[in-house]
C-alpha positions in Angstrom: 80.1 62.0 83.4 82.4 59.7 82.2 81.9 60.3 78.1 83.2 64.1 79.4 86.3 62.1 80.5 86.9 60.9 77.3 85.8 63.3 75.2 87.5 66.3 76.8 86.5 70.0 75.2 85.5 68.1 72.2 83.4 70.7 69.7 80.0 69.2 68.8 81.7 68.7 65.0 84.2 66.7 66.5 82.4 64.2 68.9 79.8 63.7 65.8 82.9 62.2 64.2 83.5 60.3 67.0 80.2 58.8 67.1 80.3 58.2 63.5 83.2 56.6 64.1 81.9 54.2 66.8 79.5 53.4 64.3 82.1 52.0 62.1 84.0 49.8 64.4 80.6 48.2 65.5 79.7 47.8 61.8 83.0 46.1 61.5 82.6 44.1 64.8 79.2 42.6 63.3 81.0 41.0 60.7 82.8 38.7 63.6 79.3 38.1 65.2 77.2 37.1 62.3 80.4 35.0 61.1 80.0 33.3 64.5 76.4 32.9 65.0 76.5 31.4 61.2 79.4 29.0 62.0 77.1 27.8 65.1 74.4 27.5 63.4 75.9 25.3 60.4 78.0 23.4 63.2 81.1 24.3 61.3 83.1 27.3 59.9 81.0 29.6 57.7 81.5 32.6 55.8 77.9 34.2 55.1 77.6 36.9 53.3 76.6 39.4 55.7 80.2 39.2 57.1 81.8 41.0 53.7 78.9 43.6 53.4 79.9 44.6 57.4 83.5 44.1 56.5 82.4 46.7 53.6 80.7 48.6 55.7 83.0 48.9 58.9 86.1 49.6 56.5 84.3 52.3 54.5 82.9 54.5 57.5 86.3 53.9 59.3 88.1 55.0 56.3 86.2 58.2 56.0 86.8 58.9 59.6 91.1 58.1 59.3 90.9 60.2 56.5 88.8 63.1 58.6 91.3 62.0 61.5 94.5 62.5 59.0 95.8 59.5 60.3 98.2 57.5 57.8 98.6 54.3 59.7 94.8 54.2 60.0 94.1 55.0 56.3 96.4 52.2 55.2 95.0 49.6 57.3 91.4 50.2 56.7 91.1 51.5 52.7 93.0 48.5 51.0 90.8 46.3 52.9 87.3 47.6 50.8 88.8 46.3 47.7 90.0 42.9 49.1 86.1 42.4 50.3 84.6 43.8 47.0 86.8 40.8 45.5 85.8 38.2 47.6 82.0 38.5 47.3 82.8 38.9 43.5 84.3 35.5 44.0 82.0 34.0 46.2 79.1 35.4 43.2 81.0 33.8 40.7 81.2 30.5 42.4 77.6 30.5 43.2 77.0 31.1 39.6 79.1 28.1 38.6 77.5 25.7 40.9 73.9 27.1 40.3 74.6 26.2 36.8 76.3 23.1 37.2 72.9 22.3 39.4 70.9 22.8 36.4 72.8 21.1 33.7 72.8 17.7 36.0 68.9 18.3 35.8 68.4 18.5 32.2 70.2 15.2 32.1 
């Protein structure tokens, strides 16, 4: 089979890592296909919110798996990235605050 290919004389333990890493990079690759479908939909760029929770998402499980991989380079280009998309939906939160308010104070003019 071809997964024996690829997988070699993997242990169970290890090719549940795998998996579980496979599961991360399509968690992060959903974040490019609900920005995309979004965008089309709005017939220009958008930036839903879905794509930072799968950016959250994606980065987290493949952090945990560079970690369990003991790979550096991976580590440091996946974990840094968590706390950049916590800030950005703490942004985006704020700013939907600020115009949700700024809706309601035209109103009660």
């Amino acid at each position: 089979m071809w997964w024996h290919s690829l997988l070699g004389s993997a242990s169970a333990g290890n090719v549940a890592w795998i998996v579980f890493g496979f599961i991360g990079q399509i968690m992060f690759t959903m974040r490019f296909i609900t920005q995309w479908l979004a965008s089309e939909k709005a017939k220009r760029t958008v930036v839903p919110l879905s794509f930072w929770i799968y950016s959250i998402l994606g980065s987290v499980v493949l952090s945990i798996y560079a970690i369990y991989r003991r790979d550096p380079v991976f580590i440091l280009g996946q974990l840094p990235s968590v706390f950049i998309y916590l800030r950005n939906i703490s942004l985006e939160r704020k700013n939907n605050l600020k115009t949700a308010a700024g809706e309601y104070k035209s109103m009660d003019s």
